[in-house]
C-alpha positions as CSV (number, residue, x, y, z in Angstrom):
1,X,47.0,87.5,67.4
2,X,50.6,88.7,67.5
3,X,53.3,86.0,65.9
4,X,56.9,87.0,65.8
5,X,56.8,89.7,68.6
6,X,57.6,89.8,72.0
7,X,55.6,91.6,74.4
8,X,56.8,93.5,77.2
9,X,54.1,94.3,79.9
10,X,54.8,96.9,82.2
11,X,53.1,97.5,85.5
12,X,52.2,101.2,87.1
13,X,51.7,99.1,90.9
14,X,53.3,101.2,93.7
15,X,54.0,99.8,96.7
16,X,52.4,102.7,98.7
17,X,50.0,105.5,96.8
18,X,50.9,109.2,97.3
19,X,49.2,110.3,100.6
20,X,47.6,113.6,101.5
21,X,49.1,114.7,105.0
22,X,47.5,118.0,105.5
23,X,44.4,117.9,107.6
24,X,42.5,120.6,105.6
25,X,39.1,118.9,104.4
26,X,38.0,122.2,102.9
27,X,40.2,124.8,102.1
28,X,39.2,128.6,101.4
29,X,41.5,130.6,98.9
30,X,41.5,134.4,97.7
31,X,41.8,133.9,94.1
32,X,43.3,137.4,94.0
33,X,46.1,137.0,96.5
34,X,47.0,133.2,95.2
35,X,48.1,134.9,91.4
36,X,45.0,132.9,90.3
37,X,41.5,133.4,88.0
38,X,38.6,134.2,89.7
39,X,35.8,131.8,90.1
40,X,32.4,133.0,89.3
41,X,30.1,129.3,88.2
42,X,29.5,127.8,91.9
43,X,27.0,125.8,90.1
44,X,29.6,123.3,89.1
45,X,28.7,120.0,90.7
46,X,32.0,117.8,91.7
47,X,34.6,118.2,89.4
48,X,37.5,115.8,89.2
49,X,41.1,116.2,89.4
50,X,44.4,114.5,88.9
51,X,47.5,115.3,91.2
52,X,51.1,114.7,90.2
53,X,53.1,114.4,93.5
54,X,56.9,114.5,92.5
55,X,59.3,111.6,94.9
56,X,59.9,114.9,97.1
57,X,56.0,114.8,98.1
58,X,55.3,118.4,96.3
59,X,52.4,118.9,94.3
60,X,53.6,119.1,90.3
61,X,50.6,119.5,88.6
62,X,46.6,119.7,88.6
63,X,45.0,118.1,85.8
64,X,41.4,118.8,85.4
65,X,39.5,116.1,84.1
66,X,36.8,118.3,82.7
67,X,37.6,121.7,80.0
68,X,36.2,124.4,81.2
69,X,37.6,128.2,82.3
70,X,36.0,127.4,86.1
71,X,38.3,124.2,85.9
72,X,41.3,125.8,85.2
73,X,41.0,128.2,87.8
74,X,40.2,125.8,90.7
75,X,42.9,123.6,89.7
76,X,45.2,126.9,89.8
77,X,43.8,127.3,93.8
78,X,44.5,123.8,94.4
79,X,48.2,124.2,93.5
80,X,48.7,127.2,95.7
81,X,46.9,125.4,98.5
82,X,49.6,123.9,100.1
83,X,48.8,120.4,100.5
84,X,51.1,118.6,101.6
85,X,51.8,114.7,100.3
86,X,54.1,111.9,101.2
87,X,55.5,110.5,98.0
88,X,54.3,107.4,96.4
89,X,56.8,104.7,97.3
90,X,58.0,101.7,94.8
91,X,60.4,98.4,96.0
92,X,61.2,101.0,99.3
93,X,62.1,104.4,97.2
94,X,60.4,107.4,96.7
95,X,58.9,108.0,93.2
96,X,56.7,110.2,91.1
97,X,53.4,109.3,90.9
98,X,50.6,110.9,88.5
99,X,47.8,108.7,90.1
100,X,46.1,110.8,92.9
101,X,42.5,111.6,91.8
102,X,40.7,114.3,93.9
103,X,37.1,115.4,93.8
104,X,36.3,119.2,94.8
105,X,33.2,120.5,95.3
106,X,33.0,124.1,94.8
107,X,30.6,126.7,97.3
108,X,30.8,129.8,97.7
109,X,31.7,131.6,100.7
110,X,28.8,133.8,101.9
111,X,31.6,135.9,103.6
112,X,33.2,136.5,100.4
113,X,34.5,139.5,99.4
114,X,35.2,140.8,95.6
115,X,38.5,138.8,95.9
116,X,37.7,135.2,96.7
């Protein structure tokens, strides 16, 4: 119980959630060529993600939601991906929105080269 204090409840409702635009389902990346680590468990499973998309509809960040070296390296290939977004909207403006949760499921190309 809480006497003497006022309470200020904030909400995190948008009025429209960020939305993917590209029409990629799967994506293939070369590790190598995108600056990025490469990736040598394909036994991961799904892993989770969470996007940032800025009020421009960019990609910020790529937050794994599991540690791991594998993680880090797929979420670095997911940011040079180029999704594309359109930004999350509150009361008719564009905002920042850090509530975009993606799931990837990792294979492994059987056409892959040392540099994917």
């Amino acid at each position: 119980r809480l006497m003497g204090t006022e309470i200020d409840v904030g909400q995190d409702v948008k009025d429209k959630p960020p939305t993917l635009i590209s029409q990629n389902n799967a994506i293939e990346l070369q590790p190598t060529v995108a600056g990025c680590p490469l990736v040598t468990d394909f036994a991961l499973g799904p892993l989770p993600y969470r996007l940032a998309i800025s009020a421009e509809g960019s990609l910020q960040t790529v937050t794994p939601l599991s540690a791991g070296e594998a993680q880090s390296a797929i979420a670095c290939l997911i940011q040079s991906a180029g999704f594309e977004f359109e930004a999350a909207m509150s009361d008719g403006t564009p905002v920042t929105d850090d509530s975009l949760l993606i799931i990837v499921d990792v294979i492994e190309s059987k056409l892959a080269g040392p540099d994917r």
